[in-house]
Structure formats: structure tokens, C-alpha cells
Backbone atoms as SQL, in Angstrom:
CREATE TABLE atoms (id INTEGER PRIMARY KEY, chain TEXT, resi INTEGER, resn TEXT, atom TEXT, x REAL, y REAL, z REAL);
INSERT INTO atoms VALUES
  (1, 'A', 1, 'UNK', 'N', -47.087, 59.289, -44.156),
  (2, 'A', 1, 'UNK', 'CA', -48.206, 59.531, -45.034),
  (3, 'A', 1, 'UNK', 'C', -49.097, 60.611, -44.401),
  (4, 'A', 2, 'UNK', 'N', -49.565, 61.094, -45.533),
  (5, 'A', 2, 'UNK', 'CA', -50.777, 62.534, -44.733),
  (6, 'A', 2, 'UNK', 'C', -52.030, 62.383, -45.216),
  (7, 'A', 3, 'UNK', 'N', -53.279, 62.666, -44.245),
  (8, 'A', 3, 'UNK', 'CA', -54.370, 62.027, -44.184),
  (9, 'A', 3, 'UNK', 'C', -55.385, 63.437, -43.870),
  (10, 'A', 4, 'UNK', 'N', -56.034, 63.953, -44.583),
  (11, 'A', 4, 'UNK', 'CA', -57.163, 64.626, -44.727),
  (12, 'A', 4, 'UNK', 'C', -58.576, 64.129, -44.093),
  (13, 'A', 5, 'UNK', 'N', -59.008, 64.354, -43.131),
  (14, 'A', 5, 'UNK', 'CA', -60.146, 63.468, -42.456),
  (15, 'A', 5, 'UNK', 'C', -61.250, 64.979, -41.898),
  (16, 'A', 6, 'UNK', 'N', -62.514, 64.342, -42.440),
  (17, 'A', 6, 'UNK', 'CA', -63.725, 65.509, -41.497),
  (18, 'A', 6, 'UNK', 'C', -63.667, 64.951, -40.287),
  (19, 'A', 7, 'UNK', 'N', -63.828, 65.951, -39.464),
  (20, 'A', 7, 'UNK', 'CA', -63.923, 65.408, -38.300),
  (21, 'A', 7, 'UNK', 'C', -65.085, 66.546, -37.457),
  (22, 'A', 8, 'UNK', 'N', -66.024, 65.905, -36.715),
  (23, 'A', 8, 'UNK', 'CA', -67.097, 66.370, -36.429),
  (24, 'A', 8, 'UNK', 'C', -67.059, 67.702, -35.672),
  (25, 'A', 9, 'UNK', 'N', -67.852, 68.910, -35.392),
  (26, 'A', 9, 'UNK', 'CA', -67.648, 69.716, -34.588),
  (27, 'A', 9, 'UNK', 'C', -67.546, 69.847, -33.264),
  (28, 'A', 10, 'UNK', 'N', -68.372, 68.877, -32.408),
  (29, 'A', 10, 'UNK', 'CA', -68.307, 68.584, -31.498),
  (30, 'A', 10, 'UNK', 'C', -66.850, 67.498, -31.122),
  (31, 'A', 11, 'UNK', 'N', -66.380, 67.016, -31.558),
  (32, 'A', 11, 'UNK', 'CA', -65.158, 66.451, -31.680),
  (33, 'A', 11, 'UNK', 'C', -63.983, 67.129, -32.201),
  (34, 'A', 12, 'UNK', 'N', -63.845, 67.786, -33.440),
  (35, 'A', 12, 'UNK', 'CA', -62.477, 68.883, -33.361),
  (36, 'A', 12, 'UNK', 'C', -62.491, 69.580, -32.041),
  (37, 'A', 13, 'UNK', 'N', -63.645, 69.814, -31.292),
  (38, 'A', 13, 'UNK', 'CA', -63.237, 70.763, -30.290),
  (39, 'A', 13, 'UNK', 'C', -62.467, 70.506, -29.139),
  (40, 'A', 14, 'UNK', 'N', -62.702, 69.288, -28.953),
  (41, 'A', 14, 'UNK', 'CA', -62.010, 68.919, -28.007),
  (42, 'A', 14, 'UNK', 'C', -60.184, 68.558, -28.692),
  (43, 'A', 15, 'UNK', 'N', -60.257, 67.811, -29.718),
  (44, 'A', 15, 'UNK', 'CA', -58.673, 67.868, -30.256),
  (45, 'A', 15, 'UNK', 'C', -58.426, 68.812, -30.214),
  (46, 'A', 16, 'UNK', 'N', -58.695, 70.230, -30.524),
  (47, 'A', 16, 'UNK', 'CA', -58.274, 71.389, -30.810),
  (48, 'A', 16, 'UNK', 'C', -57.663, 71.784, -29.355),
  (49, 'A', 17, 'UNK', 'N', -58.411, 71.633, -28.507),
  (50, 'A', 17, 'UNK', 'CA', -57.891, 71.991, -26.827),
  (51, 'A', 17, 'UNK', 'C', -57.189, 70.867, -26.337),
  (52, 'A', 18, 'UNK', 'N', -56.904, 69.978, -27.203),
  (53, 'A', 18, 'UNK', 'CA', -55.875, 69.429, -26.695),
  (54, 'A', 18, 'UNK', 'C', -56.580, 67.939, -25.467),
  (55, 'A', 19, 'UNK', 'N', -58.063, 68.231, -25.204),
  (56, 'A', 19, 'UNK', 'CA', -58.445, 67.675, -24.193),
  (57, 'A', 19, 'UNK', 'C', -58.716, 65.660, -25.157),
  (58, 'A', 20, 'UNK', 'N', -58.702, 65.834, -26.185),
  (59, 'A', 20, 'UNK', 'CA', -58.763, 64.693, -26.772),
  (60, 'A', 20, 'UNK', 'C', -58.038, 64.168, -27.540),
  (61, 'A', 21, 'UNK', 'N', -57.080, 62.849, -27.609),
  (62, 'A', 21, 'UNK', 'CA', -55.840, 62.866, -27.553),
  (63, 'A', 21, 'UNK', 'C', -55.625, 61.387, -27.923),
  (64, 'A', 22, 'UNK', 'N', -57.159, 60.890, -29.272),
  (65, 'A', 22, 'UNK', 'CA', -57.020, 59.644, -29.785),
  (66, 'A', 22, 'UNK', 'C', -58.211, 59.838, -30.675),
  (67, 'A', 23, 'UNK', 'N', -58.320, 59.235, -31.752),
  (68, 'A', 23, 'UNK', 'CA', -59.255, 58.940, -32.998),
  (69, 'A', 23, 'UNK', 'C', -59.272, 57.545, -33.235),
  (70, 'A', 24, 'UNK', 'N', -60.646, 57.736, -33.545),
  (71, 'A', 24, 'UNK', 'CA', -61.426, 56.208, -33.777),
  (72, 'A', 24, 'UNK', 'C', -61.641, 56.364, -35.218),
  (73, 'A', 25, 'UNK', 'N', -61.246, 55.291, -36.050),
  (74, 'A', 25, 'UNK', 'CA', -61.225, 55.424, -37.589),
  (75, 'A', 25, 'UNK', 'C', -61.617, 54.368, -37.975),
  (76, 'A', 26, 'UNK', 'N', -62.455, 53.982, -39.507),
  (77, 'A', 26, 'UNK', 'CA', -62.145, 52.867, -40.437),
  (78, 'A', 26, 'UNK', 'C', -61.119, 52.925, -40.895),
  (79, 'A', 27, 'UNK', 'N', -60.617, 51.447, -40.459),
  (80, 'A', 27, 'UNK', 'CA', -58.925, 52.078, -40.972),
  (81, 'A', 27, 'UNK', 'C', -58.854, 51.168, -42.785),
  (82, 'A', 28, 'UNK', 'N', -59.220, 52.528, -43.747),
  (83, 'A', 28, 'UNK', 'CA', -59.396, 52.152, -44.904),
  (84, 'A', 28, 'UNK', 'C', -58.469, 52.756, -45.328),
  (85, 'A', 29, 'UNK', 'N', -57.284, 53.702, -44.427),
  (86, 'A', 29, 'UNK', 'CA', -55.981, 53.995, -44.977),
  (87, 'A', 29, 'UNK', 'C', -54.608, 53.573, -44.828),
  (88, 'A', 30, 'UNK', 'N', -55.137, 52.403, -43.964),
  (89, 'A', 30, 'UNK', 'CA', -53.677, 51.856, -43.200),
  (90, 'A', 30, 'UNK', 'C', -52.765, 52.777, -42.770),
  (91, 'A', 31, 'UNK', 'N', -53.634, 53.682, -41.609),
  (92, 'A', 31, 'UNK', 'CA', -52.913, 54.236, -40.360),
  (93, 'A', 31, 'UNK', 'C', -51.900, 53.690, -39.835),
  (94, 'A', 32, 'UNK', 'N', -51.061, 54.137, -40.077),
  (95, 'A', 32, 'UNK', 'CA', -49.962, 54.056, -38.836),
  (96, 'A', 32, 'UNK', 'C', -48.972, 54.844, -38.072),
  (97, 'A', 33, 'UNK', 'N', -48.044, 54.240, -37.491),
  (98, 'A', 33, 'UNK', 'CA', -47.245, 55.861, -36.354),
  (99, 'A', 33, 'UNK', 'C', -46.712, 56.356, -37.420),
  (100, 'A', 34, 'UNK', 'N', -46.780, 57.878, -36.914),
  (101, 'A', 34, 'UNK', 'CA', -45.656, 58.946, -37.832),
  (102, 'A', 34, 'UNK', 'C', -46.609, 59.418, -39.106),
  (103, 'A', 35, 'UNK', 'N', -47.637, 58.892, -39.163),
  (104, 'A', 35, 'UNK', 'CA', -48.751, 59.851, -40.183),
  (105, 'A', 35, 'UNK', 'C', -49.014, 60.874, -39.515),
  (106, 'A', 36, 'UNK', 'N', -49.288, 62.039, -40.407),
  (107, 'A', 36, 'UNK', 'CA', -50.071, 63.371, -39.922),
  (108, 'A', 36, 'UNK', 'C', -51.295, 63.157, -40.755),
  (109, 'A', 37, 'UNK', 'N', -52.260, 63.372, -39.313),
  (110, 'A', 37, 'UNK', 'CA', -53.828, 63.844, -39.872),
  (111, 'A', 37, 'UNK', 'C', -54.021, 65.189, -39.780),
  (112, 'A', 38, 'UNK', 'N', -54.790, 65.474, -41.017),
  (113, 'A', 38, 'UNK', 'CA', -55.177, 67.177, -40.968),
  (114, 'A', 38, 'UNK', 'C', -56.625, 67.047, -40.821),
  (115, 'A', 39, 'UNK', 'N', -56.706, 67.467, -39.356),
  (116, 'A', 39, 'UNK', 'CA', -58.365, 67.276, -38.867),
  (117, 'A', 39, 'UNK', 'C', -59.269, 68.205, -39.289),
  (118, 'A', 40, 'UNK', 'N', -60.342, 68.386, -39.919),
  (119, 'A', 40, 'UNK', 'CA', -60.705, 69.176, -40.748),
  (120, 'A', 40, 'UNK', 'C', -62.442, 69.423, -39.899),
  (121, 'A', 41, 'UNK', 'N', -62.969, 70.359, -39.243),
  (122, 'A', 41, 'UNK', 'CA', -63.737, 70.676, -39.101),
  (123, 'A', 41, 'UNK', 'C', -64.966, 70.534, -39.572),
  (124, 'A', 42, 'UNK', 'N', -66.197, 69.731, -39.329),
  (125, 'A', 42, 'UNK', 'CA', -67.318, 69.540, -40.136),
  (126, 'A', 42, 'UNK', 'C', -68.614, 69.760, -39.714),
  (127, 'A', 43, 'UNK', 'N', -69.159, 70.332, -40.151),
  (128, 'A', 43, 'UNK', 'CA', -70.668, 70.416, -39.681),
  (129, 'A', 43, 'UNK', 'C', -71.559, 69.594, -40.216),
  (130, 'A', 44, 'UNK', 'N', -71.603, 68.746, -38.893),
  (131, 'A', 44, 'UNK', 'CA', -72.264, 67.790, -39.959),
  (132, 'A', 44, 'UNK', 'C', -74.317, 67.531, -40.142),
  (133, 'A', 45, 'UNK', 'N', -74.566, 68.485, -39.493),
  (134, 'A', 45, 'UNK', 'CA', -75.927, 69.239, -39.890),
  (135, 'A', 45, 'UNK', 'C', -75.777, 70.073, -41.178),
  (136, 'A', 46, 'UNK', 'N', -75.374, 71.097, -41.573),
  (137, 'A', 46, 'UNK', 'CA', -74.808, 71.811, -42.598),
  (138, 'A', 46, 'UNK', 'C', -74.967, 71.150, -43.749),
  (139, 'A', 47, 'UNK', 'N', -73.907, 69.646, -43.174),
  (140, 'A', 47, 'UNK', 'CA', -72.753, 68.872, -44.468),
  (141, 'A', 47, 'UNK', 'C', -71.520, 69.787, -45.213),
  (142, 'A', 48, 'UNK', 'N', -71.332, 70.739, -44.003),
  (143, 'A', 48, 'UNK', 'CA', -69.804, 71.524, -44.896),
  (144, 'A', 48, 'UNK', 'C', -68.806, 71.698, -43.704),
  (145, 'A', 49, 'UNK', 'N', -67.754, 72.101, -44.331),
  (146, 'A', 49, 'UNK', 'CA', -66.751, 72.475, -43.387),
  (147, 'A', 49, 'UNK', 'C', -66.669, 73.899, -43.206),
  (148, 'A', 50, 'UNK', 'N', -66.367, 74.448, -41.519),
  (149, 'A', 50, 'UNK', 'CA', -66.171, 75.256, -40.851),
  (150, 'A', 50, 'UNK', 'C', -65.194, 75.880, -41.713),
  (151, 'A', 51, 'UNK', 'N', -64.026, 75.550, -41.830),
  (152, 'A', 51, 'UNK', 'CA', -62.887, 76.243, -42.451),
  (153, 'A', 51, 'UNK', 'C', -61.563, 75.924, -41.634),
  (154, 'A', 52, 'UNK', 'N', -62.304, 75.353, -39.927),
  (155, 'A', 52, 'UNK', 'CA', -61.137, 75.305, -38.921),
  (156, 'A', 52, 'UNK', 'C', -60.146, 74.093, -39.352),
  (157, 'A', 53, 'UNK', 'N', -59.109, 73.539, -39.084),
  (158, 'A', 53, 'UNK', 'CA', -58.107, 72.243, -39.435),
  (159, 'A', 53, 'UNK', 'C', -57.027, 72.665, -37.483),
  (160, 'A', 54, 'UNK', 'N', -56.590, 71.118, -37.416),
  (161, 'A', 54, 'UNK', 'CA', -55.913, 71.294, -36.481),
  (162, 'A', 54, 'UNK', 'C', -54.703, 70.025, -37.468),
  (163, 'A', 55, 'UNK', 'N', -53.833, 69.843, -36.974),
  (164, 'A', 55, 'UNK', 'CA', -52.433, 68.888, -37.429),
  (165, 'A', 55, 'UNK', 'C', -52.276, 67.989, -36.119),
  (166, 'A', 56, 'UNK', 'N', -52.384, 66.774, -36.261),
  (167, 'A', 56, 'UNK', 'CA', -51.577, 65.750, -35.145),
  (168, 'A', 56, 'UNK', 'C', -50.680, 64.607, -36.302),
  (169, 'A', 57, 'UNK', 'N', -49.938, 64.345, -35.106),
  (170, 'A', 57, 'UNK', 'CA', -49.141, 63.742, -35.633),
  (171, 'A', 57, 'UNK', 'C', -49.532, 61.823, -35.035),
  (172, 'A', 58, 'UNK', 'N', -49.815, 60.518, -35.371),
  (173, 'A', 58, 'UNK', 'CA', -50.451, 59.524, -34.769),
  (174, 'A', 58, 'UNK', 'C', -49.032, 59.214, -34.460),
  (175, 'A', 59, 'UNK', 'N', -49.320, 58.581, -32.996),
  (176, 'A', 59, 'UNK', 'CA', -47.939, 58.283, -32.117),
  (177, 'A', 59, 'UNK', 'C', -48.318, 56.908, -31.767),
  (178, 'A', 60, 'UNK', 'N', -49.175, 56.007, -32.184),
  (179, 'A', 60, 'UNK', 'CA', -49.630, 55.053, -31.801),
  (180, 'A', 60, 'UNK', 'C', -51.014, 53.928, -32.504),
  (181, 'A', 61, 'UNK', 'N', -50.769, 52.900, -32.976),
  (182, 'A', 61, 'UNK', 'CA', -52.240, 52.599, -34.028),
  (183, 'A', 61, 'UNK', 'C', -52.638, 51.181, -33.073),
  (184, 'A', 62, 'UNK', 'N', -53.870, 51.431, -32.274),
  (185, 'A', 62, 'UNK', 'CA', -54.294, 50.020, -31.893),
  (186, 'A', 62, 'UNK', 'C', -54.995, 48.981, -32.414),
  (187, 'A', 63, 'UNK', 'N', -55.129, 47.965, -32.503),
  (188, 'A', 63, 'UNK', 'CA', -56.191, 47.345, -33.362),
  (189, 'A', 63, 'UNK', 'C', -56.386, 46.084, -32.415),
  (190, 'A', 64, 'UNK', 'N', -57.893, 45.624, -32.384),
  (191, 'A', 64, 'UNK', 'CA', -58.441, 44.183, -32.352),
  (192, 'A', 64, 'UNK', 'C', -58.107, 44.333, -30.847),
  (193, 'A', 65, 'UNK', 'N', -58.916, 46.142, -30.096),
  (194, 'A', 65, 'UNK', 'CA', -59.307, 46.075, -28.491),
  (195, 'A', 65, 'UNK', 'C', -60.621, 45.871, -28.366),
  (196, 'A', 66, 'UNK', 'N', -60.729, 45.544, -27.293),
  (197, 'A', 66, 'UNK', 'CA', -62.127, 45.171, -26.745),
  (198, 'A', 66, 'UNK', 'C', -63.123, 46.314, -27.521),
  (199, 'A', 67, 'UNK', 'N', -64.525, 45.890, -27.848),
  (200, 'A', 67, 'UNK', 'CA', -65.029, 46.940, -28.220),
  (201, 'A', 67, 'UNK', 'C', -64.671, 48.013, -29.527),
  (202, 'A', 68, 'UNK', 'N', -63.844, 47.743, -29.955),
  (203, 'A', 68, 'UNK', 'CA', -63.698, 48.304, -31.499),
  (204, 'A', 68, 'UNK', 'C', -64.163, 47.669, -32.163),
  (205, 'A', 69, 'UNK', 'N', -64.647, 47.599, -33.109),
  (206, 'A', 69, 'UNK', 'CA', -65.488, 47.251, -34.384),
  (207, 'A', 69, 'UNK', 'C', -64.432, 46.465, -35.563),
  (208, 'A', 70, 'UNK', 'N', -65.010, 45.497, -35.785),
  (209, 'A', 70, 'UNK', 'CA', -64.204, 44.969, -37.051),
  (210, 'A', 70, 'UNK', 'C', -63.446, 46.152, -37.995),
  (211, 'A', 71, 'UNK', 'N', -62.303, 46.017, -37.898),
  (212, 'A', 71, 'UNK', 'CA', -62.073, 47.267, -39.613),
  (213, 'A', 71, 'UNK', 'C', -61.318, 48.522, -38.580),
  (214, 'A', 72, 'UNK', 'N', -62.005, 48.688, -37.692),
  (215, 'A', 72, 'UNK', 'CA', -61.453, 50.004, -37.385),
  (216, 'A', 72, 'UNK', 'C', -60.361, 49.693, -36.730),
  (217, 'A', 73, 'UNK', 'N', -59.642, 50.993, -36.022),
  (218, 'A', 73, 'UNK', 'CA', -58.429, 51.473, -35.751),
  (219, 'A', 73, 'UNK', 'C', -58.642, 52.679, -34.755),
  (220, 'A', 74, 'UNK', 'N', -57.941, 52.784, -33.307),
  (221, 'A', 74, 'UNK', 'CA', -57.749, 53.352, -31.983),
  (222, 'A', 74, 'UNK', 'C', -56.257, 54.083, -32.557),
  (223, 'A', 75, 'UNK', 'N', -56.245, 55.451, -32.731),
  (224, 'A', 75, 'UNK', 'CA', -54.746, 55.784, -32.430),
  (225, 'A', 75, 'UNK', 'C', -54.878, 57.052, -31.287),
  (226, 'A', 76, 'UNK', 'N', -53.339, 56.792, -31.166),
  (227, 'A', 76, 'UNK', 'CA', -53.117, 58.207, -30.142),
  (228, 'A', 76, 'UNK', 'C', -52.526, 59.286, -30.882),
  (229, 'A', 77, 'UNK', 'N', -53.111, 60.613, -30.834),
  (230, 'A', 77, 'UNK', 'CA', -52.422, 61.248, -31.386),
  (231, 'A', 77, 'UNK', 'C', -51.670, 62.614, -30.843),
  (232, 'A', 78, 'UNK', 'N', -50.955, 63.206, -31.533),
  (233, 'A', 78, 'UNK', 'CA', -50.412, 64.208, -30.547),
  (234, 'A', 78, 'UNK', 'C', -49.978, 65.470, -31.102);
């Protein structure tokens, strides 16, 4: 499945370099391995998008770890 998500500016940046290498989600799409997210750049002062997108592919969906929030979802992505 493929998943369209804003994702903050200060946060694409680091996916983009590769230095961040997991997303924290409401998982209101039933994430799981082998989805591609198309990470979509957002300003979220603005409220618009940059224009930038990066592609990962989720290699991993955690749920019900310490410290996650009811609902949400830990994946790794790559």
C-alpha cells in the first residue's frame, strides 16, 4: 500500500539525509512492512508544502512500546 504523509521540515530533513531512519504515526492507516511512504515536506508555520518528497519503503511496524501513545505506530523505514 502507498501512503502520502506531511511530514514536518525540521523532520524531512533529517529522513532526507538518511540520518533518521523511523516514523512515529497515528496508525489510522494500518501501516505495515512493504508500504511505501511518500514523505512530503511541510511547513508547518506557512501550513503548505515545500514541494520537496523523499520515498521509504517501512521495513518494520512496532506497536504497544514503552512510551508510544495509544493508537500510534513506531516503524523503521528505509
Amino acid at each position: 500500500m502507498e501512503h502520502k504523509l506531511k511530514t514536518w521540515s525540521a523532520h524531512f530533513e533529517a529522513v532526507d539525509i538518511r540520518l533518521k531512519n523511523f516514523e512515529i504515526r497515528f496508525d489510522d492507516r494500518d501501516f505495515r512492512p512493504q508500504d511505501t511512504l511518500f514523505l512530503c515536506e511541510w511547513d508547518p508555520e506557512t501550513e503548505t508544502s515545500t514541494g520537496r518528497m523523499v520515498v521509504r519503503t517501512v521495513m518494520a511496524v512496532f506497536v504497544d512500546l514503552p512510551g508510544l501513545k495509544d493508537g500510534y505506530v513506531a516503524m523503521e523505514i528505509r
